[in-house]
N, C-alpha and C positions, 0 to 999 in steps of 0.2 A: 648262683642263680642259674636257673635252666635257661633253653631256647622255649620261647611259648608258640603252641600252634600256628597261633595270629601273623608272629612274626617269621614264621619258618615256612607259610604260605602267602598269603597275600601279597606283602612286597616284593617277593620272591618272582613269583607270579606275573604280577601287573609289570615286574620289572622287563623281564624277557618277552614277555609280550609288547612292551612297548621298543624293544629292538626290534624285533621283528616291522614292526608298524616303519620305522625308520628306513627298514632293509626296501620296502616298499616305495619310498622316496628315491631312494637313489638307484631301484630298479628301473621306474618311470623316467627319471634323469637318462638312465643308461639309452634306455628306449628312443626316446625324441632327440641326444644326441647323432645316435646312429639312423633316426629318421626310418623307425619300425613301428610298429600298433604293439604296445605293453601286453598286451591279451595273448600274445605269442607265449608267455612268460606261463602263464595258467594251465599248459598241458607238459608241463618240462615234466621229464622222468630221467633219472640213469638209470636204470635197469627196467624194460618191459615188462616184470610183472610188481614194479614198484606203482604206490599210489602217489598221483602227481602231486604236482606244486599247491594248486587250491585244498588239495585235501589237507598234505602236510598242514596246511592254518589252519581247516577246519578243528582238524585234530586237537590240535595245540589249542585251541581256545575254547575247544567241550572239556578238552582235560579240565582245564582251569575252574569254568564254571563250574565245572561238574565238584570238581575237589568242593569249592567253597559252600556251594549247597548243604554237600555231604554232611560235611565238619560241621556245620551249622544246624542239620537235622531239617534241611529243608525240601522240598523237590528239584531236581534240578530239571529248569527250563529248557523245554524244547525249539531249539532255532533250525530252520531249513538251510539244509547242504544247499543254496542257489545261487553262489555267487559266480558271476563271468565278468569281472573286469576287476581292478588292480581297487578302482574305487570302493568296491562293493566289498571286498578283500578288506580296507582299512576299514571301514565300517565296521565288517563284522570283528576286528581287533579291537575297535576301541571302544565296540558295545562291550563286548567281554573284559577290557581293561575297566570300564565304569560299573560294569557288577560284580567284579571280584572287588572291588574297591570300597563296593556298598556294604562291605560287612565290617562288622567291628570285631573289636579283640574279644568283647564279652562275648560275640554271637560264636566264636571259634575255639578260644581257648578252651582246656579241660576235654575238646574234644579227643585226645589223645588216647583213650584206654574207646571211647566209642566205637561198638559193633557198627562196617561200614559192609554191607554186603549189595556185589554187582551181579546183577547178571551174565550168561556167558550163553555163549553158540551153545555149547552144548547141552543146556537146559541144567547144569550142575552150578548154581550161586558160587562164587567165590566169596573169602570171607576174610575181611584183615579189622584189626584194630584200626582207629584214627589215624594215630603215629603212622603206624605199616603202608597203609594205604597214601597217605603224603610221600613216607620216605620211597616206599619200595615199588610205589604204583605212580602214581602223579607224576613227579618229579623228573624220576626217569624216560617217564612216555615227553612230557614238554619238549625235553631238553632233546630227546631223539626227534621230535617231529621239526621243532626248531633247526638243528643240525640239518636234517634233510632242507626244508625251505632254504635256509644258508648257501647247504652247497650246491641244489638249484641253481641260484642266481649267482653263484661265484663259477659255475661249469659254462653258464651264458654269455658270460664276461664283464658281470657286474663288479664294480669295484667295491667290494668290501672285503674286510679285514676283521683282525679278532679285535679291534677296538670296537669295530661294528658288532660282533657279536657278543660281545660283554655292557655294550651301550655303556662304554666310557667318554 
């Protein structure tokens, strides 16, 4: 029996996304412990010409929609980069965890062999399979923009751990 689409994105997906959601909890924690505004947390970068902490989510959560869309032959929806506070941050997670959610196995499976073509800066489309595009494009961008948000708040002095980033 293979891995089907359905099951090699979405759960996959909504799963790490909803660590991240968590990571945001005990960011805020960390915050009103130490008796700081959590908003300090929003412009964090390790490297100056790195893209900060909000972006890091943004990212990670257009990946996702964008994956499910795709796979499913749909448009993917446009949401506005406008989040400034830790709140507006979990929102825009759990909107994206509620519509990667909304699709089913029928709407994704078999999307595997599907021409998934992006556009690029360069005005040159990139072009993968379904498969390609989950395995070699999606997955890896999540899993890096997640990492970055992570070590964010672990450079801050948030307590978390890789139980936290495996949402054990």
């Amino acid at each position: 029996m293979s891995l089907s689409m359905y099951s090699a994105s979405v759960p996959v997906l909504a799963h790490q996304l909803g660590a991240m959601l968590a990571w945001l909890d005990k960011a805020e924690a960390h915050a009103q412990a130490r008796q700081f505004d959590a908003v300090n947390y929003l412009g964090l970068r390790l490297a100056p010409d790195m893209l900060p902490f909000t972006k890091q989510i943004q990212i990670a959560c257009d990946m996702a929609k964008g994956c499910v869309a795709r796979l499913a032959g749909q448009d993917v929806p446009a949401w506005p980069d406008d989040e400034a506070t830790l709140d507006q941050l979990r929102a825009r997670l759990t909107r994206t965890i509620d519509y990667v959610r909304g699709f089913s196995a029928a709407q994704i499976d078999g999307s595997d062999a599907r021409e998934i073509v992006l556009p690029t800066r360069t005005g040159e489309p990139r072009r993968f399979t379904g498969e390609n595009y989950l395995k070699q494009f999606v997955l890896p961008n999540v899993y890096f923009h997640a990492s970055m948000a992570y070590a964010l708040l672990r450079h801050a002095g948030v307590e978390l751990g890789k139980k936290d980033y495996l949402a054990l």
